[in-house]
N, C-alpha and C positions, 0 to 999 in steps of 0.2 A: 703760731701761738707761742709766748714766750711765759715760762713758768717761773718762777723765785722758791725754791724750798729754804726752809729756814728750819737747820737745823744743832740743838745744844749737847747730839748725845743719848736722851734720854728717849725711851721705849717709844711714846708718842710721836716724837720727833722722828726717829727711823721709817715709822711705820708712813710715816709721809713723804719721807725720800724713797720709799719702797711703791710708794702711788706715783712719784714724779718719773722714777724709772718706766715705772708701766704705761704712764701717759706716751713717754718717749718714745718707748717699744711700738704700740698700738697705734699712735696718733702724730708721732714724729715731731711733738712739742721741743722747741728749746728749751732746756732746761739750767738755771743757773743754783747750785747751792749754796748756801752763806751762813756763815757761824759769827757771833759777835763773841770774843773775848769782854768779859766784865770790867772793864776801866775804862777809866777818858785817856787819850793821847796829854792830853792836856795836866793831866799828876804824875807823869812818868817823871817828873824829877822832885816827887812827895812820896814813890812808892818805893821799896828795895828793890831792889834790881830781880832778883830770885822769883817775887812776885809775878812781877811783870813777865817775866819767863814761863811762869808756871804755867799762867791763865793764858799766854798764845798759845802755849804748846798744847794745851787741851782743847783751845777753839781748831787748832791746826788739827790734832790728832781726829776729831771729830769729825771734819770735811774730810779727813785722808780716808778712814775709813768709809761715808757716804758715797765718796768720789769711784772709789773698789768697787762696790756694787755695779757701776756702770761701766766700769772698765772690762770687767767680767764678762760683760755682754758685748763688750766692742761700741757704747752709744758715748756719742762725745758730748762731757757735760762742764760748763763751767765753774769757778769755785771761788768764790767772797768770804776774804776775812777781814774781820773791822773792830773796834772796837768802842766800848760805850758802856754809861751805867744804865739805859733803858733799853734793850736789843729791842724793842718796839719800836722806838726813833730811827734805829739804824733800819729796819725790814722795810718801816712805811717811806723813809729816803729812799732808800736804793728801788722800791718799787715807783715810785716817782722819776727818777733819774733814767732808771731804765726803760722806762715805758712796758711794765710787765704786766699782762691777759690776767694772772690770776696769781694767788700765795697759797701755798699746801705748807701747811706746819703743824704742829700736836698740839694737842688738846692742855698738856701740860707740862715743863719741863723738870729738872734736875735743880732748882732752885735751891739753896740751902736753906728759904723761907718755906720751903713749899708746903705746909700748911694754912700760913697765911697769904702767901700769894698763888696759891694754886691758879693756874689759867689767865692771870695778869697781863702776861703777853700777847697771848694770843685773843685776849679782852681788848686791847688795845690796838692791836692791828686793825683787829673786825670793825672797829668802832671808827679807825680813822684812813683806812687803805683806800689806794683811789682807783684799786680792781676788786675784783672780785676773791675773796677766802673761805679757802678750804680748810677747815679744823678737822684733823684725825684725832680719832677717840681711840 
């Protein structure tokens, strides 16, 4: 079985890289993690440079942390960084591309809308993935 975690950082989000680990442990799932950095490739020469910097380095730091968890335990886990203004598009591609069993991701992320987009994400996944989604609360 091959898993997708999809994760931005935030509490929700861990706690489902913390399922995909136990899956692996338990059930010996593949597991692949993935953070989308917020921009298109396609503005990188509309955005300052610092920017663009910023927002890898916190999708990177994200997966590096996620990645520690499993490292911890000696389970070998893959790690997706991409980037986009709708990390829904990037999760439901790469679950298509990959041919991936099922998506574990949070319930909610780190949004700086997160009032008004509370769960937009993971609304969007569920609504258009073409496996099976796991939402941690």
């Amino acid at each position: 079985m091959k898993v997708l975690v999809a994760t931005d950082g935030s509490e929700h989000s861990l706690k489902a890289v913390r399922r995909g680990l136990e899956l692996a442990e338990r059930e010996g799932v593949e597991v692949t993690l993935m953070a989308v950095a917020l921009y298109s490739k396609e503005d990188l020469d509309e955005m300052p440079l610092n920017i663009q910097e910023k927002l890898d380095a916190q999708a990177a730091e994200t997966l590096k942390k996620a990645k520690a968890l499993f490292d911890e335990k000696g389970i070998k886990v893959e790690t997706v960084l991409q980037a986009g203004y709708v990390p829904a598009n990037n999760i439901i591609k790469k679950a298509e591309e990959g041919k991936f069993d099922r998506i574990l991701m949070g319930s909610t992320g780190i949004s700086g809308f997160k009032r008004l987009l509370i769960g937009s994400t993971a609304a969007k996944v569920v609504a258009n993935a073409p496996c099976t989604v796991t939402v941690i609360r």
